[in-house]
DRENKOL-697176 format. One line per 10 residues: number of its first residue (from 1); their letters; for each residue x, z, y of C-alpha. Coordinates in steps of 0.5 Angstrom, whole numbers. Each point is the difference from the previous one (the first is absolute). Layout:
N
NUM> A> X,Z,Y; ...
// end
This chain:
69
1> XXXXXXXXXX> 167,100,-150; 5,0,5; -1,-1,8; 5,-2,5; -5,4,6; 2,7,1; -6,3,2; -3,2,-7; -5,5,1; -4,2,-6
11> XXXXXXXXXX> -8,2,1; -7,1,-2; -5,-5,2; -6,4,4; -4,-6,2; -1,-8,-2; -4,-3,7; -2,-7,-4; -2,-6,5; -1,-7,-1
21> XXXXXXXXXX> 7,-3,-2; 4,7,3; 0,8,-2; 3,5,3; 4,5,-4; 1,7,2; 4,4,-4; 3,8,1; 7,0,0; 1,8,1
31> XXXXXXXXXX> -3,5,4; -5,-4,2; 4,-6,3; -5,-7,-2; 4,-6,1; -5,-6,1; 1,-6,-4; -3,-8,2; 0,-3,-7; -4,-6,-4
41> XXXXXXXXXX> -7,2,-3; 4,-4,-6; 6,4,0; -4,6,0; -3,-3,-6; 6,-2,-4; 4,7,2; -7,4,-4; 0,4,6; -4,5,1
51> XXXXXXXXXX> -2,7,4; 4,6,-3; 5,-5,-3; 7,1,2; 4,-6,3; 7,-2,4; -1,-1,8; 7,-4,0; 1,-2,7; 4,-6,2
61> XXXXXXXXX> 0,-1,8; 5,-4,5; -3,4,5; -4,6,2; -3,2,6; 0,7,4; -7,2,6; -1,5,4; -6,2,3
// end
């Protein structure tokens, strides 16, 4: 599979939090680096995710955000 998004970051999934129609997936890209993802329970489903599973975090944003304390 090809995609158009740059930001391809491979990884491993270290925790599925499932909720009623939504579950987050926290996945290590690196030296620790989670990338959280917000996706379908029926995604997580027909993707056959798993904890240890090894995945893709592709991100595709038109605009990013930039906080200070």
């Amino acid at each position: 599979m090809k995609l158009s998004a740059r930001n391809q970051l491979k990884g491993t999934i270290v925790e599925i939090q499932e909720g009623a129609v939504n579950a987050i997936v926290k996945i290590n890209v690196g030296n620790d680096n989670i990338i959280t993802a917000d996706i379908t329970v029926q995604s997580v489903k027909e993707l056959g995710l798993t904890v240890g599973k090894e995945v893709y975090a592709v991100i595709k944003a038109t605009n990013v955000m930039v906080g200070i304390e």
